[in-house]
C-alpha positions in Angstrom: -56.5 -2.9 -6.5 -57.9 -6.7 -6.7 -55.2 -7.7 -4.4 -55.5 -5.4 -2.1 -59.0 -5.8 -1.6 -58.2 -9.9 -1.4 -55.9 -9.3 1.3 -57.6 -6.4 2.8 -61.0 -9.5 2.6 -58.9 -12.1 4.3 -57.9 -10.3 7.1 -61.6 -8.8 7.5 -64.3 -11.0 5.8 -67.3 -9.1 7.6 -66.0 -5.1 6.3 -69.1 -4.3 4.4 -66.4 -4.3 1.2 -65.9 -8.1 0.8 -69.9 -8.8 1.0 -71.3 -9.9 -2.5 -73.3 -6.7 -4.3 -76.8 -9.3 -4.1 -76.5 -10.0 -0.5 -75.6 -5.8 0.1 -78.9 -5.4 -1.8 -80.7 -7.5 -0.1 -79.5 -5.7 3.0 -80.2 -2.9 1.9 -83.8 -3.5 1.1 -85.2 -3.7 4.9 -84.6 -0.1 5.8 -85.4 1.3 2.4 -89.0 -0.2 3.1 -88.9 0.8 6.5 -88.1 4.3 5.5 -90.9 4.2 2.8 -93.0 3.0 5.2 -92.5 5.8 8.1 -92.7 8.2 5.4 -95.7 7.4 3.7 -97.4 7.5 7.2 -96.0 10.7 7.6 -97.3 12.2 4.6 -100.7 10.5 5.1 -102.0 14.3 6.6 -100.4 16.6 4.0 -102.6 17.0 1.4 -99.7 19.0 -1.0 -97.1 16.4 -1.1 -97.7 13.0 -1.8 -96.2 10.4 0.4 -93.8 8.8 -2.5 -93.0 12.3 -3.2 -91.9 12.8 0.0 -89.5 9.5 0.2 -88.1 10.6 -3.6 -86.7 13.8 -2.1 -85.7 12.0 1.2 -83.8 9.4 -0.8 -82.3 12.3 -3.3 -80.9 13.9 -0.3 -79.2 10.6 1.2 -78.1 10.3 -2.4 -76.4 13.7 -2.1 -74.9 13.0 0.8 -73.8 10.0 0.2 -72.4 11.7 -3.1 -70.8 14.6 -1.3 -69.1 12.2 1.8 -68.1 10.0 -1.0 -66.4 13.1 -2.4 -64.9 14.4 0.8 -63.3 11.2 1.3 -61.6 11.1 -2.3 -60.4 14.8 -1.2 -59.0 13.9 2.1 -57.6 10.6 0.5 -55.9 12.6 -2.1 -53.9 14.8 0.0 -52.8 12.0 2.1 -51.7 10.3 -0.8 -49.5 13.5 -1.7 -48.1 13.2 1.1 -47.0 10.1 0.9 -46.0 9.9 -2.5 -44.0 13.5 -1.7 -42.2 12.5 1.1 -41.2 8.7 -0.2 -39.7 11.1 -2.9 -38.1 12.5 -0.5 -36.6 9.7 1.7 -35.5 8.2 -1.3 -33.5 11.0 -2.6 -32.0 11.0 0.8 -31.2 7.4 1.2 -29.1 8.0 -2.2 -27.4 10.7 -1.3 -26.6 9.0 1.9 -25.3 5.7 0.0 -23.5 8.0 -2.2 -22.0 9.9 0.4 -20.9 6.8 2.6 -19.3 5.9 -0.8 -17.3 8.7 -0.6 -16.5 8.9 3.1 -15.2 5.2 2.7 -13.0 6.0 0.0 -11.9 9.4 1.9 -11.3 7.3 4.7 -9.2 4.6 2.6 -7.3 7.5 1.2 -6.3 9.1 4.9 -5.5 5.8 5.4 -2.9 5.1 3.0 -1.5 8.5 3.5 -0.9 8.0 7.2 0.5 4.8 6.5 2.7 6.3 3.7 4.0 9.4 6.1 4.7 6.8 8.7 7.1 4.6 6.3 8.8 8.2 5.5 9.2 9.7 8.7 10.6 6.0 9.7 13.4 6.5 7.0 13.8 10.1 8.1 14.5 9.0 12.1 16.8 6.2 10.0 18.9 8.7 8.0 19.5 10.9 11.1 20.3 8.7 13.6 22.7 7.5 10.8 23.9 11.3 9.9 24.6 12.2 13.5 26.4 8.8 14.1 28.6 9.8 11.2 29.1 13.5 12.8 29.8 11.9 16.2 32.6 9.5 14.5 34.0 11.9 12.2 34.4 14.4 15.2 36.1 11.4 16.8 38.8 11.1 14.0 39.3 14.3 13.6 39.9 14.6 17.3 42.9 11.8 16.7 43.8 13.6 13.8 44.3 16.6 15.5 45.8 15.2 18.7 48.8 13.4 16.2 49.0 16.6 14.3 49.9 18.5 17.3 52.1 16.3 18.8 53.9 15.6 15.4 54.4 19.4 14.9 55.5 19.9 18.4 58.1 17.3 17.1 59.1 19.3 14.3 59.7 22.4 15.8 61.2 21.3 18.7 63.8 19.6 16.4 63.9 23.1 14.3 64.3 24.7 17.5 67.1 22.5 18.7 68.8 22.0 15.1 69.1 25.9 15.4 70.6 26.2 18.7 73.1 23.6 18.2 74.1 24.7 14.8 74.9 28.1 16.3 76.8 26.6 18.9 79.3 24.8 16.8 79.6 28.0 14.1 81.2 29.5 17.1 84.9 30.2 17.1 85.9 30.1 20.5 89.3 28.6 21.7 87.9 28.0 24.8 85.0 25.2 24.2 83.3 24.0 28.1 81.7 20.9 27.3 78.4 22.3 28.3 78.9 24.3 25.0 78.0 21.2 23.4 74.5 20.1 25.5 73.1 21.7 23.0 74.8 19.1 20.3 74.0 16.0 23.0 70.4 17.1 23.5 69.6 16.4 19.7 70.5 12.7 20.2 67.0 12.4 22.3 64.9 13.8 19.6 62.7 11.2 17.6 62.9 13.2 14.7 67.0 12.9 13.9 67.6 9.8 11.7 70.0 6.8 13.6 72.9 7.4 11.1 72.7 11.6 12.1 72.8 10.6 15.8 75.9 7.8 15.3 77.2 11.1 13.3 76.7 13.1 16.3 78.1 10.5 19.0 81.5 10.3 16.8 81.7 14.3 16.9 81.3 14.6 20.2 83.7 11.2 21.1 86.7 13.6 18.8 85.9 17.3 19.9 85.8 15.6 23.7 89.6 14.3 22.8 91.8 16.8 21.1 94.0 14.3 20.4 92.0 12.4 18.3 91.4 15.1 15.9 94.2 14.0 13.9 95.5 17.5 13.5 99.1 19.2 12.7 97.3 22.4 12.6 96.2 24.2 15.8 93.4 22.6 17.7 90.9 25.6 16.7 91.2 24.7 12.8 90.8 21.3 13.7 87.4 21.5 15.4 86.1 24.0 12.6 87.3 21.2 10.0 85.7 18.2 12.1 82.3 20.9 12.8 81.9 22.3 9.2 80.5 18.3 8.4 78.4 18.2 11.0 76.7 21.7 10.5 76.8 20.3 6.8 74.4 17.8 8.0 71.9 19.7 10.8 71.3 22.4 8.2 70.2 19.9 5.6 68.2 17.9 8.3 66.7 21.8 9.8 65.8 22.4 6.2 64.4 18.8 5.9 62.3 19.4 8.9 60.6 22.6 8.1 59.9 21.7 4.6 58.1 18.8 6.1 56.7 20.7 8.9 55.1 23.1 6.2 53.6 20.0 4.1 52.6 18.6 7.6 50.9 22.2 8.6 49.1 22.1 4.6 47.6 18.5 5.3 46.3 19.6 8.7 44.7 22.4 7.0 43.3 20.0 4.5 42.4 18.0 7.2 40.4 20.5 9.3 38.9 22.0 5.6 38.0 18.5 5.0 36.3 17.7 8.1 34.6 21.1 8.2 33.0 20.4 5.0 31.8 17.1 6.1 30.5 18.9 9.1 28.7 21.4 7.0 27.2 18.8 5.0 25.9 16.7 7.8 24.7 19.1 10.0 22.8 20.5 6.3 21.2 17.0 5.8 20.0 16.2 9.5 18.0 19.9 9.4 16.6 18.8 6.1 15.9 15.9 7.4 14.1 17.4 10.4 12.3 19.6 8.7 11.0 17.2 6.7 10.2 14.4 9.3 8.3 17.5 11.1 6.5 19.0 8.6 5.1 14.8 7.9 4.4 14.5 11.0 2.3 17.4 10.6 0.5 16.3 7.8 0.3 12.8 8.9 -1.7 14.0 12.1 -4.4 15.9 10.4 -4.6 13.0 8.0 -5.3 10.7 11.1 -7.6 14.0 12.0 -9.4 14.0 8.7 -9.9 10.0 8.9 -11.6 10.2 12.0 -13.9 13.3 11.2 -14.9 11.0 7.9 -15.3 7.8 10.5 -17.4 10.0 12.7 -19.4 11.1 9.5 -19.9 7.6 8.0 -21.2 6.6 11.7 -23.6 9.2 11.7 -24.7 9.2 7.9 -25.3 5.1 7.7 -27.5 5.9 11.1 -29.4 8.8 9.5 -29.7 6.2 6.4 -31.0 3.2 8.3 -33.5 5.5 10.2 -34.7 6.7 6.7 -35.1 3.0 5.4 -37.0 2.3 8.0 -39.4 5.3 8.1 -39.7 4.5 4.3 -40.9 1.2 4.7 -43.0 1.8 7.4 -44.5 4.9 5.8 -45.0 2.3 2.1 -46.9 0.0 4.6 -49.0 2.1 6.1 -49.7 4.0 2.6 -50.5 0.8 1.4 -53.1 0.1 3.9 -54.7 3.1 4.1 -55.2 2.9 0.1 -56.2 -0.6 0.8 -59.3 0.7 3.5 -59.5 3.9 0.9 -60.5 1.7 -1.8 -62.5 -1.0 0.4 -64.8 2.4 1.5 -65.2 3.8 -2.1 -66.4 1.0 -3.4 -69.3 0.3 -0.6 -69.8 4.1 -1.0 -70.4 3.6 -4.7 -72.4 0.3 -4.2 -74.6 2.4 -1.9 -75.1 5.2 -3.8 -75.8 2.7 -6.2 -79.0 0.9 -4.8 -80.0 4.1 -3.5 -80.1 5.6 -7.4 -82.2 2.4 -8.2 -84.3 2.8 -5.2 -84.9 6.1 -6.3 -85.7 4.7 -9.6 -87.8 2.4 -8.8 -89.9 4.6 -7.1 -90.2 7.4 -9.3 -91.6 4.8 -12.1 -94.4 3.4 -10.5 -95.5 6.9 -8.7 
């Protein structure tokens, strides 16, 4: 209180406050005698009420006013000061549970942060895996193609040769006595065929050289024996080479199913991994959005919350200043209140002893 007063002094030496209590007395003293004066004159004509009489009871009710503005004041003061002490409660509280709660928003914000970040890296690896998975489908649909396309052409191979191994191999199990030598195109044709083996087609060539000269046959016999003798080898060998062929056409026809199981499979699997992955990459993408969402609600928040905050720091210190001073000019009028109800008790006194 003495240093508010000090202050409250410096900045306003003539408030009736900072005058010393002799000098206020003194002061004091000219309209006291001046009001004595006027009302002993006054109560020079009234014969029932003696003139200090009548400046006691004046004086007694200045005293009572003074008593009762005094009191009013005090009053008034005290529910100012409520007020103030109330609502710095109040704008304290808040400015906590703002800092607290920009706090929180900052680590909430931190937090979307990170996720978003995190999601990112993972739906990278995601676009990664299936760009990788459907370059894997597009080059294993590529070598299955050129599987397929040698399969094909390798079977068409074998059963052409099946086809033609049959055909010639009925041609020479005929008996006829009459043999055309178109009867044995059949026999020729097998010559262009990539399938027969070199030593079969030099085989062949040497057959068809004799049959085409009965009189190399070498035969004392008629000439029909001797062509089933010279044919029986050579069916000999197209049987085992039509037996050769299908047997490897079947293991050929196994592989390409295999194959085509194989390649499904690897289909199946690819095609499985790049939905997964797609559903996966999606439903991040998802979540990374209202992440991003959820980081800029909490941004907007923080904005708004360190606003309301600084607003409330500043209303708080500009309500503690002018509480202060108001206390300060509170105090400065109680005490000249007091001082003058005071020298008005003595005055009073003073009176009242030498009536």
């Amino acid at each position: 209180r003495g240093s508010l007063c000090s202050a409250h002094c410096k900045r306003s030496p003539d408030h009736p406050a900072c005058v010393p209590p002799a000098m206020k007395m003194s002061m004091l003293a000219a309209p006291l005698a001046l009001l004595v004066a006027r009302t002993v004159h006054a109560a020079a004509s009234q014969v029932e009420v003696t003139p200090v009489q009548k400046v006691i009871e004046l004086m007694e009710g200045m005293l009572a006013k003074g008593k009762q503005e005094k009191h009013d004041e005090q009053v008034q003061f005290a529910a100012y000061k409520q007020f103030c002490d109330d609502t710095t409660v109040d704008k304290k509280r808040a400015i906590k549970e703002a800092e607290e709660k920009i706090e929180s928003l900052k680590a909430d914000i931190q937090a979307h942060a990170a996720h978003a970040a995190r999601l990112t890296k993972e739906i990278a690896g995601h676009d990664d895996d299936i760009a990788t998975w459907k370059g894997d489908n597009e080059a294993a649909a590529k070598v299955r193609a050129i599987d397929k396309a040698e399969y094909d052409a390798t079977h068409k191979d074998y059963s052409e040769s099946v086809d033609a191994l049959e055909r010639a191999i009925a041609v020479l199990k005929k008996q006829a006595h009459d043999r055309p030598q178109a009867s044995f195109a059949q026999i020729s044709s097998l010559k262009s065929l990539s399938l027969i083996p070199a030593e079969a087609k030099r085989t062949l060539d040497l057959f068809l050289a004799q049959v085409s000269d009965p009189e190399g046959l070498e035969v004392s016999a008629p000439e029909a024996y001797g062509y089933e003798f010279q044919s029986h080898g050579v069916i000999e060998m197209l049987s085992k080479l039509h037996d050769k062929f299908i047997e490897e056409r079947t293991a050929l026809e196994k592989e390409e199913m295999n194959s085509k199981h194989a390649h499904d499979m690897l289909l199946q699997d690819l095609t499985a991994q790049i939905a997964q992955a797609t559903q996966d990459r999606e439903e991040k993408a998802e979540a990374k959005a209202k992440h991003l969402q959820s980081k800029a609600d909490a941004e907007g928040d923080l904005a708004d919350t360190t606003s309301t905050k600084e607003a409330d720091e500043k209303y708080l210190a500009d309500l503690t200043a002018t509480c202060e001073q108001k206390a300060s000019d509170f105090e400065s009028r109680q005490q000249l209140r007091a001082e003058e109800l005071e020298a008005i008790t003595k005055a009073i006194e003073i009176i009242s002893s030498n009536a």
